[in-house]
C-alpha positions in Angstrom: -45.1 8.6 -2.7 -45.0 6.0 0.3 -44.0 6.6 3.5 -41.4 5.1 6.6 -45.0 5.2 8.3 -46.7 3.3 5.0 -43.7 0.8 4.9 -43.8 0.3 9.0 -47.9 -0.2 8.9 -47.6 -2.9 5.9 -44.4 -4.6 8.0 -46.0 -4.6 11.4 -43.4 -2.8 12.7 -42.4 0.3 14.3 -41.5 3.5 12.0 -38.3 3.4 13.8 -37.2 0.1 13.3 -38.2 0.9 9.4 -34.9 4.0 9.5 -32.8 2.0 11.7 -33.0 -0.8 8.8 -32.8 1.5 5.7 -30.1 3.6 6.9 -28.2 0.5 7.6 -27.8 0.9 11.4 -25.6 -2.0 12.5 -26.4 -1.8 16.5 -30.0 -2.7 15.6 -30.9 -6.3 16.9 -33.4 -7.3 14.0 -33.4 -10.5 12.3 -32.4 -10.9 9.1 -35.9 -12.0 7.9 -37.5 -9.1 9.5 -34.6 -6.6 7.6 -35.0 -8.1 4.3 -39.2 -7.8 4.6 -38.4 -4.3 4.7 -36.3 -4.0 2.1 -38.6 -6.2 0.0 -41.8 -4.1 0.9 -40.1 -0.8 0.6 -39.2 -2.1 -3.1 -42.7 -3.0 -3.7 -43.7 0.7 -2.5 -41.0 2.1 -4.6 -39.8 3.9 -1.7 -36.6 6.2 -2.9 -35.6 3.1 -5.5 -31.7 4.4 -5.9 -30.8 5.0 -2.1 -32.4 1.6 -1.7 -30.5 -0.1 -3.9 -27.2 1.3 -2.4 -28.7 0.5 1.3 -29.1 -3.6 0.1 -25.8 -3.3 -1.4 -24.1 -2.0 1.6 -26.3 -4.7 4.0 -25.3 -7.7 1.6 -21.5 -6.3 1.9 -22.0 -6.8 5.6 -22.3 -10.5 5.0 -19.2 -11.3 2.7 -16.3 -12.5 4.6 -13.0 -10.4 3.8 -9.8 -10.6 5.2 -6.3 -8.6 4.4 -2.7 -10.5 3.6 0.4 -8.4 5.0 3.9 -9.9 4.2 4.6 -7.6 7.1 4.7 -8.5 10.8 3.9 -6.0 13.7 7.5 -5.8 14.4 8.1 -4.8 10.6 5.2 -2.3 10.8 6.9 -0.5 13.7 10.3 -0.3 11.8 9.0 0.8 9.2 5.3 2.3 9.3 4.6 2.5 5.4 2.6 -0.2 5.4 0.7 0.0 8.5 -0.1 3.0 7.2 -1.6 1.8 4.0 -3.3 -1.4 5.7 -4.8 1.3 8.0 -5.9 3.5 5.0 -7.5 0.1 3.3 -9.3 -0.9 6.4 -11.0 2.8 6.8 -12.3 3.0 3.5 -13.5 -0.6 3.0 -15.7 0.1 6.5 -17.1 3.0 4.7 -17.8 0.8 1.8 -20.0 -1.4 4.3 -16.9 -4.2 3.9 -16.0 -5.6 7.3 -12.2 -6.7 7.4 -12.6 -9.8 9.5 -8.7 -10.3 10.4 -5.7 -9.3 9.1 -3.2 -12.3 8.7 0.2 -12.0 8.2 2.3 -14.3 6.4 4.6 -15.3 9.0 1.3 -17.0 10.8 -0.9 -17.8 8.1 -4.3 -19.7 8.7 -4.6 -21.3 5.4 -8.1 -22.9 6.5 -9.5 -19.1 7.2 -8.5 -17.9 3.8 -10.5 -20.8 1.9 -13.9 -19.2 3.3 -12.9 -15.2 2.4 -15.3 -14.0 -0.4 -12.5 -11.3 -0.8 -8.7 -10.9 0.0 -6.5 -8.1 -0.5 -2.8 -8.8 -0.1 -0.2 -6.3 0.6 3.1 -7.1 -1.0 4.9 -9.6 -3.1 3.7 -12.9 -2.6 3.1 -15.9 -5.1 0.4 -16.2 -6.7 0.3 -19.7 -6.9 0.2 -19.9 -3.3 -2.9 -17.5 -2.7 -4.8 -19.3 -5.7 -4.2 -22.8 -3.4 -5.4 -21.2 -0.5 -8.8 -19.6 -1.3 -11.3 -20.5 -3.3 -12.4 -20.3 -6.5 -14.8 -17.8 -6.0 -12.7 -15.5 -3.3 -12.0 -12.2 -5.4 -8.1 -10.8 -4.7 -6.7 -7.3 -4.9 -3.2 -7.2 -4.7 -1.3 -4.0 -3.1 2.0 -3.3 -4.1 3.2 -7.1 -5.9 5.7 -6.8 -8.0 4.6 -9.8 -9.9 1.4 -9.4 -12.2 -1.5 -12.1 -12.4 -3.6 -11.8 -15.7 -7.3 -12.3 -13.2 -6.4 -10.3 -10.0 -7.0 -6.4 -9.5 -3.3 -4.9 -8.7 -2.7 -1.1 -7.6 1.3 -0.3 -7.9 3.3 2.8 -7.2 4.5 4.7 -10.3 8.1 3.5 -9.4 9.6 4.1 -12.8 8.6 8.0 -13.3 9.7 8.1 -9.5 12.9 7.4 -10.2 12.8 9.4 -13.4 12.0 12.3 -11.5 14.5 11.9 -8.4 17.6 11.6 -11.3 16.0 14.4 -13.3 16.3 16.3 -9.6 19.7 15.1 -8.8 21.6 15.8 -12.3 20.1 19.1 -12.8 21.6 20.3 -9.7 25.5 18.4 -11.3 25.3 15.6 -10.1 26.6 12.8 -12.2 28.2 9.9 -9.2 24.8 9.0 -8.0 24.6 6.1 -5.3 21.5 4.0 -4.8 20.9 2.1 -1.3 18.0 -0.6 -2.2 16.4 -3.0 0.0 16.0 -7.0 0.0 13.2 -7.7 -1.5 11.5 -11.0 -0.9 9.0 -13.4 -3.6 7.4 -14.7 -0.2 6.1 -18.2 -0.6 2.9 -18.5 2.0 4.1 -22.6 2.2 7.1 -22.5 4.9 8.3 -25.5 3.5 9.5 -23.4 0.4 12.0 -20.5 1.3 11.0 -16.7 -0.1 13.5 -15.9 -3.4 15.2 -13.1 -3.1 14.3 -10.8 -6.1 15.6 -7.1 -6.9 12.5 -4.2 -6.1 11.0 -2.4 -8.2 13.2 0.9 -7.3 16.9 -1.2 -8.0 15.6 -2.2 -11.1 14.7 1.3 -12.8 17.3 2.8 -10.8 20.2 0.3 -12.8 18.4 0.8 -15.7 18.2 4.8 -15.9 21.4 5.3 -15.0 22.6 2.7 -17.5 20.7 4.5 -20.6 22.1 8.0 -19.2 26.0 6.1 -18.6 25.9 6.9 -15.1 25.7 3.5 -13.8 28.0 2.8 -11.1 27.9 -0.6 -9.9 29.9 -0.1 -6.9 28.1 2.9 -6.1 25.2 0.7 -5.2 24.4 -1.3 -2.2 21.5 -3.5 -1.0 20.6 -3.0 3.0 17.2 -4.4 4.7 14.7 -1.5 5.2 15.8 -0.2 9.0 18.1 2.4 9.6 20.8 -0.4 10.9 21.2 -1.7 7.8 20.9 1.6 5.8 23.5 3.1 8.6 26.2 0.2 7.5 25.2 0.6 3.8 26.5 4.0 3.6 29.4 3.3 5.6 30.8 0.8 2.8 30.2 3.5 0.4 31.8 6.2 2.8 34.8 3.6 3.0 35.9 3.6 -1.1 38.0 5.9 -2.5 35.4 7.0 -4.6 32.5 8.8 -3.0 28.8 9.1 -4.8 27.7 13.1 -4.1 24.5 12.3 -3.9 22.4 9.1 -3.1 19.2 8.1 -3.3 18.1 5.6 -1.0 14.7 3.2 -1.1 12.8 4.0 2.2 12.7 6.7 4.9 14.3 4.7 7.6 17.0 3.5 5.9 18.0 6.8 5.0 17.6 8.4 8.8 20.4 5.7 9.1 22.6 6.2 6.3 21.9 10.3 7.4 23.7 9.2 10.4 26.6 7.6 9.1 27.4 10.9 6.9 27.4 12.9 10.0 29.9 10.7 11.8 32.0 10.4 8.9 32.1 14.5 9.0 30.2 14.2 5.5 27.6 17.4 5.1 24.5 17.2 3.6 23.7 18.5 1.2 27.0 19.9 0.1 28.9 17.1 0.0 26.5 14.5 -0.3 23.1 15.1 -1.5 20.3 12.8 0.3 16.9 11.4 -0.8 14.9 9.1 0.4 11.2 7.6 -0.4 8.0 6.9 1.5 7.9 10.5 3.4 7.2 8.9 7.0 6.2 11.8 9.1 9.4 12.4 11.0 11.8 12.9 7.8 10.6 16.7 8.0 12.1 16.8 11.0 15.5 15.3 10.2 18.7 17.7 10.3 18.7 18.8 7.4 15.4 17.9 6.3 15.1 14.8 4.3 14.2 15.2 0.9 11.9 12.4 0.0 8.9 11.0 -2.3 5.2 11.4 -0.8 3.5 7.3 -1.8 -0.2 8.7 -1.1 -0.8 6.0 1.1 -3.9 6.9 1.5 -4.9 6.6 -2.3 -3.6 3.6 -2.5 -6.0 2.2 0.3 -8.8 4.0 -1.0 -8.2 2.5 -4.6 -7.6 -1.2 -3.2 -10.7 -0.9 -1.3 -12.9 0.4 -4.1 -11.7 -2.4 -6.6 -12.7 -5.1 -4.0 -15.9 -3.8 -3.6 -16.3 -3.4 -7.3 -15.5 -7.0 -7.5 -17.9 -8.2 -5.0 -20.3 -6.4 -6.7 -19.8 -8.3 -9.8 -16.9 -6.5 -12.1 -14.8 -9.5 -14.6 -12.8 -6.6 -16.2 -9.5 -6.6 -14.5 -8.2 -3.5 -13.3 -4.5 -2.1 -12.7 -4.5 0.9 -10.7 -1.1 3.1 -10.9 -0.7 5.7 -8.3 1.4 8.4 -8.8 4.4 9.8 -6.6 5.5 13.6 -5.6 9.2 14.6 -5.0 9.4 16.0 -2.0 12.3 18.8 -1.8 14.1 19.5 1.4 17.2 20.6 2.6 19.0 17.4 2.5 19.1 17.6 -2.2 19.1 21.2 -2.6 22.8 22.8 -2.8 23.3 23.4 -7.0 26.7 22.2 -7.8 26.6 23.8 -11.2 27.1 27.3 -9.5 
């Protein structure tokens, strides 16, 4: 069985430079001619064939160009963390992949030159597909993150959003309640040309939400409000429910900081959670466990869903045509703020 030593002798080089080069070490100043020689020879030797093969995958990963699409800005990121934290989870895993995210571009200042030399994208959010398909190239290979709108040729992983909801109404009317309010958030069809404004589209959450309760005859339509993901808005949703004759006991709003807000206008309005109003909210951002009461919530798996989008992209760089849409499922976190049973 050949050796480092065999492969460094037939290379002219040192047995060192031979490990640093197989085990992929990126700090090694070695030219790419010299690299691939070694790979070559050790291939000739039949030197460990498999971890080869991986080690030339990884060093040709190295080489594509890959960027990541956030509809998000920094300033949305810090109101809401969700999906820095997924973009975070995306960028970890594609570096263990050997994939090097070169920049992450956001849509409010898009490059449109830089994405037509990516050899793969991932985009996080909703954003049309007719303007990503303009902006790269032919050959660039897209996973999208989280778009509400499917494309018959690109990767997608979702959130199970439907059994979600399921769940949280499954929660809420087996502990009596039947006035169920819903705070949802605005949910932009971003257009990456400025020239052409972002439609205004219901998420994925309003959507089952209206049609759940309809099927059950639960829907209220005045129950239901639409706020901007940030505890502002979510505050000043709840206070137009608060202000109707007719109150919701429970609601379930779609993200964590609009709910710390709408938590805070029950408290000034002398509402208590959970016994007059029960509380949920989605996305379980770390400080929710901290909340008084506790907010009940849904746990995303953020860091599945990076993992997945990263695996699919390197799948595709690797050469997979199959398209692949990757659900990940949800878990209804229970906390103080949904537990009182109103049946007793």
């Amino acid at each position: 069985m050949a050796t480092i030593k065999d492969i460094a002798d037939r290379a002219k080089v040192s047995t060192a430079t031979v490990s640093r080069v197989i085990n992929n070490d990126h700090t090694l100043a070695v030219g790419d001619e010299t690299r691939n020689r070694i790979f070559m020879i050790a291939k000739e030797m039949q030197y460990k064939p498999s971890r080869l093969r991986r080690m030339k995958i990884e060093n040709e990963m190295l080489s594509k160009k890959v960027g990541f699409l956030t509809i998000s800005s920094e300033e949305d990121e810090k109101d809401d963390p969700t999906f820095a934290y997924i973009r975070t989870w995306v960028e970890s895993h594609c570096e263990q992949l050997g994939i090097k995210i070169g920049k992450v571009i956001r849509n409010n200042s898009v490059d449109q030159d830089a994405l037509k030399n990516l050899d793969g994208l991932i985009v996080l959010g909703t954003i049309a597909m007719e303007d990503i398909k303009a902006s790269v190239s032919e050959h660039t290979k897209v996973v999208f993150i989280n778009n509400t709108v499917e494309n018959k040729n690109c990767d997608l992983v979702s959130i199970g959003f439907k059994h979600t909801v399921e769940a949280i109404i499954d929660h809420l009317t087996s502990l009596g309640h039947s006035a169920i309010g819903f705070i949802g958030g605005t949910h932009h069809f971003e257009r990456l040309n400025r020239s052409k404004p972002a439609e205004i589209i219901k998420d994925p959450l309003t959507v089952y939400f209206e049609e759940i309760m309809t099927e059950l005859n639960l829907f209220r339509p005045e129950f239901v409000k639409r706020a901007y993901w940030d505890p502002a808005t979510g505050y000043k949703a709840m206070k137009e429910i608060l202000a109707s004759p007719i109150r919701p006991t429970a609601c379930f709003i779609a993200n964590d900081p609009m709910a710390i807000g709408a938590l805070k206008a029950l408290q000034e309005e002398g509402v208590k959670v959970p016994a007059e109003m029960a509380l949920i909210g989605f996305d379980n951002i770390e400080i929710t466990a901290y909340m008084n009461p506790p907010l009940s919530t849904v746990n995303i798996f953020q860091e599945q869903i990076g993992k997945t989008a990263a695996q699919l992209l390197f799948e595709r760089l690797n050469g997979r045509e199959a398209r692949i849409h990757s659900i990940i499922g949800t878990e209804l976190v229970i906390r103080e703020s949904s537990k009182v049973n109103r049946k007793g």
